[in-house]
C-alpha positions as CSV (number, residue, x, y, z in Angstrom):
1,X,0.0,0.0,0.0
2,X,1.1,4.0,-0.5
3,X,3.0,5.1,2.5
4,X,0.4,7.8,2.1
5,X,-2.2,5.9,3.4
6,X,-0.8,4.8,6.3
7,X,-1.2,6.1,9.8
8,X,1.0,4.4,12.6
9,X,-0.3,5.8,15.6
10,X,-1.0,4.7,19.6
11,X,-3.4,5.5,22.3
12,X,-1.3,6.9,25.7
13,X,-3.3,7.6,28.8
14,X,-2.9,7.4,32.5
15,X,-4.7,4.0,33.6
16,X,-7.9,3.3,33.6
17,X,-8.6,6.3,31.5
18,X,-10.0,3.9,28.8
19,X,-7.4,3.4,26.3
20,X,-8.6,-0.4,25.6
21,X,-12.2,0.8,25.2
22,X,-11.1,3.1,22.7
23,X,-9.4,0.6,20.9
24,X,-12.3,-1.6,20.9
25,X,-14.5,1.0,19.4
26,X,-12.0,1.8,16.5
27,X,-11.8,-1.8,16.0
28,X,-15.9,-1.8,15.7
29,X,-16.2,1.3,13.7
30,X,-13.7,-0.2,11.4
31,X,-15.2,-3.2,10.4
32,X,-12.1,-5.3,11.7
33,X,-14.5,-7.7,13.8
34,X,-18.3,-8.3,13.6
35,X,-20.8,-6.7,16.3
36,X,-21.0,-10.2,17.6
37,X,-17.7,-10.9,17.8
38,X,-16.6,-7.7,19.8
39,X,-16.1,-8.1,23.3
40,X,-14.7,-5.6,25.9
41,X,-11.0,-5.3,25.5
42,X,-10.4,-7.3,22.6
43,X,-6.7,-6.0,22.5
44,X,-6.0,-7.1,26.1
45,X,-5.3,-10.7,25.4
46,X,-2.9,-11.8,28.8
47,X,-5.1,-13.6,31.6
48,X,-3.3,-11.5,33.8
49,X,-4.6,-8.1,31.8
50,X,-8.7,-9.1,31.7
51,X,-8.3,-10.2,35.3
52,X,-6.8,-7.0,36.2
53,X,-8.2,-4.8,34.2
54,X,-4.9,-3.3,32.5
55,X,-3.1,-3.3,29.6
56,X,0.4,-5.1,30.1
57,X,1.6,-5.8,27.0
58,X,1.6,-3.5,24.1
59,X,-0.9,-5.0,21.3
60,X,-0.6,-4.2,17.4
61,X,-3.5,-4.1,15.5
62,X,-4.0,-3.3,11.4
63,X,-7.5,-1.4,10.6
64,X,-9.0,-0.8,7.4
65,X,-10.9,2.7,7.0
66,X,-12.9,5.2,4.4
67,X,-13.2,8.3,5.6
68,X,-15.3,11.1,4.0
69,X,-12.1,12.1,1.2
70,X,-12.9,8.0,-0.2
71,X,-9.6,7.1,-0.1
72,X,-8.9,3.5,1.8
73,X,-6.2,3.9,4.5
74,X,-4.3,2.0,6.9
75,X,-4.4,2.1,10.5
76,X,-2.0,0.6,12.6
77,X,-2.7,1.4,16.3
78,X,-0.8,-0.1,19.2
79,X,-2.2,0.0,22.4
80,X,0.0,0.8,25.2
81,X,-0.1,0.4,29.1
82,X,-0.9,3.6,31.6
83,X,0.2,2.0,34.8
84,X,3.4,3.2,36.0
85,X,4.9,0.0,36.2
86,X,5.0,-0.5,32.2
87,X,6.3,2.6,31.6
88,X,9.1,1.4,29.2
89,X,6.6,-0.5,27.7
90,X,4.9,2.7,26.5
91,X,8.4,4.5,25.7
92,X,9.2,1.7,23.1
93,X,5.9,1.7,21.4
94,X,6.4,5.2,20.7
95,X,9.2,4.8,18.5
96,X,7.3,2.6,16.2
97,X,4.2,5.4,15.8
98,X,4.1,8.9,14.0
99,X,1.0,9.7,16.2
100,X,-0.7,9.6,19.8
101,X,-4.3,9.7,20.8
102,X,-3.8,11.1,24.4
103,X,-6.7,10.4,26.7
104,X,-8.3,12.2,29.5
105,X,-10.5,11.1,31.9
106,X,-13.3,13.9,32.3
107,X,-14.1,12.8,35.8
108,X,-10.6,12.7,36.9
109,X,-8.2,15.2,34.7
110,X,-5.0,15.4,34.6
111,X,-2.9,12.7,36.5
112,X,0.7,11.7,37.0
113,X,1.1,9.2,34.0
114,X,-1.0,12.1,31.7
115,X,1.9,13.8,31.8
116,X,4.4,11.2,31.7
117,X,3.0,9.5,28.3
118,X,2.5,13.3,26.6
119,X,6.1,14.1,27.3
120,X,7.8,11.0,26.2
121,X,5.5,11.1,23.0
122,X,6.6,15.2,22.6
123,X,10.6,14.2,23.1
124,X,9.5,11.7,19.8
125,X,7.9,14.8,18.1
126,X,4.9,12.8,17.5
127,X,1.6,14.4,16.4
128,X,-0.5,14.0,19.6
129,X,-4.5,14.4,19.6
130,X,-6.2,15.1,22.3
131,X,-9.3,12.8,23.6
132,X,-11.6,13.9,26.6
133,X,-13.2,10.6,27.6
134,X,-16.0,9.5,29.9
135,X,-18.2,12.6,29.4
136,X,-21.1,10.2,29.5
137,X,-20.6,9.8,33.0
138,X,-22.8,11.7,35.9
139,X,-19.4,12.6,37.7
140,X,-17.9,14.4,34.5
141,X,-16.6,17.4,34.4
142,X,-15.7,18.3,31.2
143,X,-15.3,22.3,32.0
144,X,-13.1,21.7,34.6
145,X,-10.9,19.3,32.7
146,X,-11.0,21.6,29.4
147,X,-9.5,24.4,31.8
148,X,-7.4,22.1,33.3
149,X,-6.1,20.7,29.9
150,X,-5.4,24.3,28.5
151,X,-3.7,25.4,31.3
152,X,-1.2,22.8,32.0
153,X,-1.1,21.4,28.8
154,X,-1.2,24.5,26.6
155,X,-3.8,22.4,24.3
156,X,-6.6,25.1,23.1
157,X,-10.2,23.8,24.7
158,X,-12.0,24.3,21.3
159,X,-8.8,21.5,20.0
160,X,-9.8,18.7,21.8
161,X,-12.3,16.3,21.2
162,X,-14.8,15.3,23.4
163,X,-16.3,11.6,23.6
164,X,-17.2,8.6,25.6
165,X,-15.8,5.4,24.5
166,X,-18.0,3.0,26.2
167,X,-21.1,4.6,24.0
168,X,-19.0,5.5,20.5
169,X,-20.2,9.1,20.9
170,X,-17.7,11.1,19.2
171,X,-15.5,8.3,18.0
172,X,-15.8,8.6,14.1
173,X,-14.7,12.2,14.7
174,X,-11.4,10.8,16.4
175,X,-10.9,8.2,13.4
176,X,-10.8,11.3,10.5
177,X,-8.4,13.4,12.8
178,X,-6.4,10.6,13.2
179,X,-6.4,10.1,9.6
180,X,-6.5,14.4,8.6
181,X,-3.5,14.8,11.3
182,X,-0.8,12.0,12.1
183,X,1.9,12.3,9.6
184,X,2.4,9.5,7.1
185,X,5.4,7.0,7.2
186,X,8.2,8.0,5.2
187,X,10.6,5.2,4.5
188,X,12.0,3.9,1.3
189,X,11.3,0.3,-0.3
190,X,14.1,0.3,-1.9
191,X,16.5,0.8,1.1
192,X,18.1,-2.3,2.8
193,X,15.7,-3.2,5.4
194,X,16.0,-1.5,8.8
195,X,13.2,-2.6,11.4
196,X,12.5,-2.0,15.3
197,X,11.6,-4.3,17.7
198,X,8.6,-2.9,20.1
199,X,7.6,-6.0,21.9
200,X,8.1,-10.0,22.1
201,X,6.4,-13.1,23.1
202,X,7.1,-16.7,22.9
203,X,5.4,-19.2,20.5
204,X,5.8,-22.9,21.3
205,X,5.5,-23.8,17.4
206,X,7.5,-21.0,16.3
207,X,9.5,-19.5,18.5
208,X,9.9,-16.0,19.4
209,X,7.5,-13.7,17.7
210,X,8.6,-10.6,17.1
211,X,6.3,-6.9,16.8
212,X,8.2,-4.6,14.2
213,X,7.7,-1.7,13.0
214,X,9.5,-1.5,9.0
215,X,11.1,2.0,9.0
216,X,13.0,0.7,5.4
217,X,13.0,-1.9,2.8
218,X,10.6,-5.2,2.7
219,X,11.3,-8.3,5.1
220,X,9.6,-12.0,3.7
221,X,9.3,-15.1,5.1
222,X,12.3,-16.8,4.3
223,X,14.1,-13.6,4.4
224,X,17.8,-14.3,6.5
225,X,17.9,-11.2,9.2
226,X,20.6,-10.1,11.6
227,X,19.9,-8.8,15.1
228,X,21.8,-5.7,15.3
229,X,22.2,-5.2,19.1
230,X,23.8,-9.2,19.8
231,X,24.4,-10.0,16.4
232,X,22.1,-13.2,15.9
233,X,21.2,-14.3,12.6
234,X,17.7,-15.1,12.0
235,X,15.7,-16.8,9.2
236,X,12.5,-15.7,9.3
237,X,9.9,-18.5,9.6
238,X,6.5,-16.5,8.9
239,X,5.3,-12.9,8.7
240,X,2.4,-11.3,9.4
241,X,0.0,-8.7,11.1
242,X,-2.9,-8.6,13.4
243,X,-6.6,-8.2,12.1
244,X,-7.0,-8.5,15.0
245,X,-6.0,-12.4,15.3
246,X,-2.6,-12.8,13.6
247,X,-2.8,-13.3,9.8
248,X,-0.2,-14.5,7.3
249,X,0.9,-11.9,4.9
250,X,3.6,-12.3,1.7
251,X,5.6,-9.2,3.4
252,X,5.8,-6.3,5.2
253,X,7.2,-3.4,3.8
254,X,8.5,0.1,4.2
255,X,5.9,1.8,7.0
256,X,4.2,-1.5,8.1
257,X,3.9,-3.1,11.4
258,X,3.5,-6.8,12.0
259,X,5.2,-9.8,13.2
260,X,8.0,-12.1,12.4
261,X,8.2,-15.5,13.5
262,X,11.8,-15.9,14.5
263,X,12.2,-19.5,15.1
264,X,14.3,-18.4,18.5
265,X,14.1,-20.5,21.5
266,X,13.9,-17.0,24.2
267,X,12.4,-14.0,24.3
268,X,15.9,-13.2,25.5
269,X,17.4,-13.8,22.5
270,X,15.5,-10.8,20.6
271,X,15.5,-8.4,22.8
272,X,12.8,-5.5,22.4
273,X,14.4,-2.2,21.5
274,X,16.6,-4.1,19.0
275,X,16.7,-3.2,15.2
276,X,17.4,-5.8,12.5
């Protein structure tokens, strides 16, 4: 697909703000799974995570959308943890994205990982949008928050957008801001590939899987890959993306983000933060 049509961006919000919920409504509004087949937190995957009630591990996920220009683009949007114990977690996923929905909480405001998240994703110069959530809510208190936001912030109150996740009110309006606003990908095909690694996980059939993000050239399965960080040569045993389940695709090119099946025996062996 044109570079131009893709938009790789991430939601960043303190916890319990409602980044997954968001995600599950842009995966609804999207078309990537059936009414029926939606269920809350779709991208919160981990035992541990539904139990809890937070995002642990960052999740990638590839959206098809139309918006009101008819042209098709591509979403990529990686979820990302707000609990201060996964902040890294956040800091990697940001290198992979051009763009940030930042969430607040109408109810609560501004908190302590608000401002965490916003300035990590400013030090990356990404294009950040921001999302007043939960204004459905009888505690809200949008006023307050929109002062609140334009004060510390410096974000104009007219600038952010106002919705509630849970019911989808003001979501499409989110979707064609993300697409009107977060800056395209602009790597080269024909470059030698150059990928980063934003996250990991273990596969007993085919080893460690790992999340990229293709800043240059094309990767294939079959392709041979070097680890750049420890050296390890790789052949690359499958590739793919996430719509949302993981799907087989002939590559991934200049802009994408997907997986590679490694064929490694650790997650230790390709570490996260590494570029091959």
């Amino acid at each position: 697909m044109d570079q131009s049509l893709t938009r790789n961006f991430c939601i960043i919000a303190h916890i319990d703000h409602g980044k997954s919920t968001l995600a599950d409504r842009l995966i609804q509004m999207t078309g990537a799974m059936r009414g029926e087949e939606i269920r809350n937190q779709v991208m919160d995957s981990m035992e541990l995570e539904r139990e809890r009630g937070i995002t642990i591990k960052a999740k990638a996920i590839r959206l098809s959308y139309q918006p009101k220009d008819g042209q098709t683009y591509r979403l990529n949007l990686i979820d990302t943890p707000g609990h201060v114990d996964f902040s890294y977690e956040v800091s990697r996923t940001l290198a992979a994205c051009e763009g940030a929905v930042l969430i607040i909480d109408a109810t609560q405001g501004i908190q302590a990982q608000t401002l965490a998240h916003i300035y990590v994703a400013m030090e990356r110069d990404l294009e950040i949008i921001p999302v007043l959530n939960k204004i459905d809510l009888p505690g809200a208190e949008p006023e307050r928050v929109l002062d609140e936001i334009e004060s510390v912030l410096g974000y104009d109150a007219d600038a952010v957008l106002s919705i509630s996740a849970k019911t989808g009110e003001g979501v499409s309006q989110v979707i064609e801001e993300i697409v009107r606003r977060v800056p395209h990908p602009k790597g080269s095909i024909q470059r030698p590939l150059r990928a980063l690694i934003f996250d990991s996980h273990y596969d007993p059939y085919k080893g460690v899987m790992a999340y990229i993000r293709v800043v240059d050239g094309r990767v294939r399965k079959g392709s041979n890959l070097r680890l750049m960080e420890q050296g390890t040569q790789i052949e690359v045993l499958d590739v793919g993306c996430f719509i949302p389940e993981t799907s087989p695709v002939d590559q991934l090119e200049a802009g994408d983000v997907g997986y590679i099946a490694t064929g490694l025996k650790r997650v230790g062996d390709c570490r996260v933060g590494d570029t091959v």
